[in-house]
N, C-alpha and C positions, 0 to 999 in steps of 0.2 A: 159201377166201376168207371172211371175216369182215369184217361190215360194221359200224360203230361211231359213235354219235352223242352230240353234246353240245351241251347248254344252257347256255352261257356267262351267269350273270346276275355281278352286282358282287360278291355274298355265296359263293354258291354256284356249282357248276357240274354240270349232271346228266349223267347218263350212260348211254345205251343202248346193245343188243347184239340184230343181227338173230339168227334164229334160222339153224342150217347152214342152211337152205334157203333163207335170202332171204327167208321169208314174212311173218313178223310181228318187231314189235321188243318185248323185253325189257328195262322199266327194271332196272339191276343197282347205281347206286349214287349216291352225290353226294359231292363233293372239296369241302371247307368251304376258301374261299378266304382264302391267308394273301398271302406272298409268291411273287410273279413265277415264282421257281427252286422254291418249295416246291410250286406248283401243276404245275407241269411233270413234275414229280419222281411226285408220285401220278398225274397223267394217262400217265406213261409207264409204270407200273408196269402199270394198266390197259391201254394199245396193247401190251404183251407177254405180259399172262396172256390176251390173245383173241387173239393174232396179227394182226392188224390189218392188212387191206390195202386197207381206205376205210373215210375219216373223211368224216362228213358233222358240219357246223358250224351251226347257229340264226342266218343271218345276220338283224341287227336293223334291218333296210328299214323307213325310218319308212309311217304311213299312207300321206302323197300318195306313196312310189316313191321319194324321195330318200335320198341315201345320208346322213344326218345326222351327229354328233359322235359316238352310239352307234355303228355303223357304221365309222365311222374308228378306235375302238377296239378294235373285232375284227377290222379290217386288221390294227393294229400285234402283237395278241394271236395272230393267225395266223401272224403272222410271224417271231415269239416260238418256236409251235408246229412251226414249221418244222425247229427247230436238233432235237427231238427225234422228230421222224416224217419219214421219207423217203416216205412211200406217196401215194397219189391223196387229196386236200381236196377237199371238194363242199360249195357252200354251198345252203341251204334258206332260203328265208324263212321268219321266225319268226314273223311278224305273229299275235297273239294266242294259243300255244300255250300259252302259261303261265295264260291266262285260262281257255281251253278247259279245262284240267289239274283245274285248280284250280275251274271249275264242276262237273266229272266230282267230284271228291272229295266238293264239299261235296253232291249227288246222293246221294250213298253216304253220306255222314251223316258224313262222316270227321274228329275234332275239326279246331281250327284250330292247336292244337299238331303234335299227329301232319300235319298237311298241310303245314305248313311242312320237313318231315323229306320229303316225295318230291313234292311238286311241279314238283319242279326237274328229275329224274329219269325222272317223267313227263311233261316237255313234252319232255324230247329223244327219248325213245319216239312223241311225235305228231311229231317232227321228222323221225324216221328213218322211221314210217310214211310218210308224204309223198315221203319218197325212195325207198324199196323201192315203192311204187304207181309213181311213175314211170319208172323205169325197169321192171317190168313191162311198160305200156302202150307205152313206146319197143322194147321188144323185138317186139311183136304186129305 
């Protein structure tokens, strides 16, 4: 079972991979967003070098809870995603991971070039931790 997460932003899309064990997530990449079919195309190469049997998605639940314009475009985007993954979609709320990411880097002193190259990769790493913790805790 491999579990696999992604940070859908407009530019970028990042990409995580728990460890066999379920315990921690590993950022492994980022798919520089072109077209529709070109994005699908690299994300599916990705769901078959991990074997993929859950995707967890960065849903973009605005502050108050509403599901906004962003939101409705990761509907449409999932549903996109659909035509090349058959396995189980789990959505996470994303509310400030890319912030979080991105204050961890600049912590580490990490330029603002090089952070632009994995912070995207790194919030779906805090996205898939968020999901590996829960369920954990659901299991207990």
């Amino acid at each position: 079972m491999s579990v696999m997460a992604l940070d859908v932003g407009t530019k970028r899309i990042g990409v995580a991979i728990a460890d066999p064990s379920g315990t921690f997530a590993l950022p492994v990449g980022t798919v520089e967003r072109s077209t529709l079919n070109a994005d699908l195309e690299r994300l599916a190469e990705y769901l078959g070098s991990y074997a993929v049997t859950d995707l967890v998605i960065g849903d973009p639940v605005a502050l108050s809870g509403e599901r906004g314009i962003a939101a409705q475009k990761m509907d449409a985007f999932i549903d996109q995603l659909a035509r090349i993954y058959a396995g189980r979609i789990h959505r996470i709320d994303e509310r400030m991971t890319t912030a979080q990411a991105t204050k961890t880097l600049i912590a580490a002193d990490v330029s603002r070039k090089k952070r632009r190259g994995v912070v995207d990769k790194m919030a779906a790493a805090l996205i898939l931790e968020t999901f590996l913790s829960r369920r954990r805790n659901e299991a207990r």
